[in-house]
N, C-alpha and C positions, 0 to 999 in steps of 0.2 A: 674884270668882268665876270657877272656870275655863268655859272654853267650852266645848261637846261639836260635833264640827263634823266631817260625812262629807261630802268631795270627792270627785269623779269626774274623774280624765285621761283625756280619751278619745285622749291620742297620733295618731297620725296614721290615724284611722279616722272613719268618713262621709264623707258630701257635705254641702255644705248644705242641703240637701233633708231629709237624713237627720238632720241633727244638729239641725235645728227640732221637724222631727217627736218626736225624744227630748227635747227639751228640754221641749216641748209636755204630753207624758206623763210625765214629774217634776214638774213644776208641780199637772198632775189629782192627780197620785199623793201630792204631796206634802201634804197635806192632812193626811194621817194621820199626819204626823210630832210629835213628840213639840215643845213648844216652847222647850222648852231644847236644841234640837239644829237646828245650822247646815246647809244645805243648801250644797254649792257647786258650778259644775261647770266643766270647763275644758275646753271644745272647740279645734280647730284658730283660729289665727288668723283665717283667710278665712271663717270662720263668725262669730264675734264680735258684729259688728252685726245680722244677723238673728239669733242666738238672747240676743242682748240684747231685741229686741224681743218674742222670745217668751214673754221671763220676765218682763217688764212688771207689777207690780202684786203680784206675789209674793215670799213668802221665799227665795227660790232667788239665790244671789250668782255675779256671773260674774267667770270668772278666767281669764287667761291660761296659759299651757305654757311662758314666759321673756319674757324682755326682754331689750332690747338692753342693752350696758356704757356707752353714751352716751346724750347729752340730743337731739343731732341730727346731722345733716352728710351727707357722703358715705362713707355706710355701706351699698351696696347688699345688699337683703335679707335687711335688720335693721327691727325694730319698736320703736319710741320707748315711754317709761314714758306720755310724752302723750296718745300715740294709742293708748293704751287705757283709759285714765278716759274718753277723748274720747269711746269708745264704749261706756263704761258699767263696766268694769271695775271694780270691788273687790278681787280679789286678783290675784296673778301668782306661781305657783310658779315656783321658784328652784333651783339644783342637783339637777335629778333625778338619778338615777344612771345615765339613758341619755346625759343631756347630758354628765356627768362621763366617759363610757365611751366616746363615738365623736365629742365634739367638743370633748375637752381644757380641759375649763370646770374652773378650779381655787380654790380657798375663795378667796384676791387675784380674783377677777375677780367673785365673787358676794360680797363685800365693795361692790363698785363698783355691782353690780347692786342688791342690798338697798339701797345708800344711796339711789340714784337713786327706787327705787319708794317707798320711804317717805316721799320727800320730797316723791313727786307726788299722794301720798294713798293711795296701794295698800299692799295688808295683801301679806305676804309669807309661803307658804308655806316654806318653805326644808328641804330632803332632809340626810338625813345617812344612812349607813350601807356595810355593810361586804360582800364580796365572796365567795366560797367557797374562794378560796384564802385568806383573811385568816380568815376564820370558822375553818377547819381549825387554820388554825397559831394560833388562841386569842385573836390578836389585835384580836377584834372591840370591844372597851372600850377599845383604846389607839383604833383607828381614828377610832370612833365622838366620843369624848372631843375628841380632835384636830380634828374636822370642826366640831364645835360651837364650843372655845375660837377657833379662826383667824375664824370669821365673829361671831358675836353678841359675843362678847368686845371689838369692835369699836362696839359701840353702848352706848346707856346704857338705866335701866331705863323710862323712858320710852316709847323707841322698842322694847323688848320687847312691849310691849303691842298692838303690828301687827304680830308674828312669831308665825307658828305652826313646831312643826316637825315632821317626817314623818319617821318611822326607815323605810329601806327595808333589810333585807336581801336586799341585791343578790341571792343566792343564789335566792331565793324567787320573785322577779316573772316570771311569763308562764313558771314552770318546774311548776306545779300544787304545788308546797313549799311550806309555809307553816310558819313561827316556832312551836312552841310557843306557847302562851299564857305559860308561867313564862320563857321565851327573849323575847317581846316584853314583860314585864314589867319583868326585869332589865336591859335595855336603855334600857329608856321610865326605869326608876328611876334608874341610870346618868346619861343625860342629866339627869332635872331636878337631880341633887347635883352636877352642871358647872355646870348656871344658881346653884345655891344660892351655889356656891363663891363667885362672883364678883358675884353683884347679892341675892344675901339669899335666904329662905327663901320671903317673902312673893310676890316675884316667881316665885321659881320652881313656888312650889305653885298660881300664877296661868297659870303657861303649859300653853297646848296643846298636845299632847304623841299625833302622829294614829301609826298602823301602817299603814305600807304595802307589804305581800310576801302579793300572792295571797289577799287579803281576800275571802268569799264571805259567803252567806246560812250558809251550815252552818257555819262557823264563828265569825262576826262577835258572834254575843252573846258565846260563853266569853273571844274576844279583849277584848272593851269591859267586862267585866265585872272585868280587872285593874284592881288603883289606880291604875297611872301611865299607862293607855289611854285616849287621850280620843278617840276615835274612827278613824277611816281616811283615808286616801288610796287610792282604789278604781280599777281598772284595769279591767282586761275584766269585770269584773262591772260598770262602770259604763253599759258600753253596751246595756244592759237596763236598762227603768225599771223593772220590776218585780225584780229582784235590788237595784239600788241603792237602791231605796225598803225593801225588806225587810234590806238593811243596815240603812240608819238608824231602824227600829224595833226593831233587837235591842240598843238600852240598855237 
């Protein structure tokens, strides 16, 4: 059965003060949530361990913003796949499209990343998607296609079962833009007949399959309500609990 599962990146915003505090009022809030729909949320690193403890006891799964390409060593200010199960970690997103834009993270190096976190137990969110010069020149299905064969193509259907994946049209995040509902549809549908191609039907009609470009409360149901939408990857609206809570009741 597939999963329905809304994430929040909070990117480099709060304190830890602040990100407990949010984390704190997702958890009251979450209550209302529906229970076939995953809660997750991925604060800064340096918060991690206190809003691990704030989520204690609840549905709400905590996830990292990347992880290091190695297991250990001298990697100054890099974060091990260890040390964040160590603090409670469940997932660790992977290839966002700001890591891929300003710090040359390329599908070969989240190959390495993906391996490393599945193998330390962490479910993997992993980005794929395409840019506004590529969107223009039509290219968004070769882009998109290409980002998914170079990493998952890589695993077998096993380890699909810890991968989620997040289409971000680049073009859309932190610009007020957002996809079409029929535009994140054919994209989301796109991606699962790459999963089909290569590991079966069953597995791909298994995978979660989230939208991430400028997700709100006003438009979150019509988006979750395509077939190949299995919920979000949420951004500034994650940093209200009452937006990201009123996301994940618009299934």
């Amino acid at each position: 059965m597939r999963k329905y599962i809304v994430a929040g990146n909070w990117k480099m915003n709060t304190t830890v003060p602040e990100g407990v505090a949010l984390a704190k009022a997702v958890v009251e809030k979450a209550k209302d949530i529906p229970a076939n729909v995953e809660l997750v949320v991925a604060p800064p690193f340096t918060h991690l361990a206190s809003v691990a403890e704030a989520l204690k006891g609840s549905k709400v799964a905590l996830c990292a913003q990347n992880c290091a390409d190695n297991e250990k060593g001298a990697y100054t200010g890099e974060i091990a796949v260890n040390m964040l199960t160590s603090v409670g970690c469940q997932y660790t997103i992977l290839g966002h499209s700001e890591r891929r834009q300003y710090y040359g993270e390329t599908d070969e190096k989240l190959v390495v990343k993906t391996k490393l976190a599945l193998e330390a137990g962490l479910k993997v969110i992993l980005c794929v998607g395409e840019n506004l010069d590529e969107r223009k020149a039509g290219k968004h299905f070769e882009v998109v296609t290409s980002q998914t064969k170079n990493v998952l193509y890589n695993f077998n259907e096993e380890d699909l079962k810890n991968i989620v994946i997040a289409y971000e049209p680049v073009w859309a995040i932190g610009t007020g833009e957002t996809a079409t509902a029929a535009q994140a549809q054919e994209i989301h549908a796109c991606i699962r007949s790459v999963i089909a191609e290569k590991f079966g039907i069953t597995a791909a009609d298994d995978m979660t399959i989230l939208y991430g470009g400028s997700c709100k409360p006003s438009n979150a149901g019509e988006l979750f309500a395509q077939k190949d939408v299995d919920g979000g990857l949420i951004g500034g609206a994650a940093l209200k609990a009452e937006d990201f809570i009123a996301i994940a009741t618009s299934f």
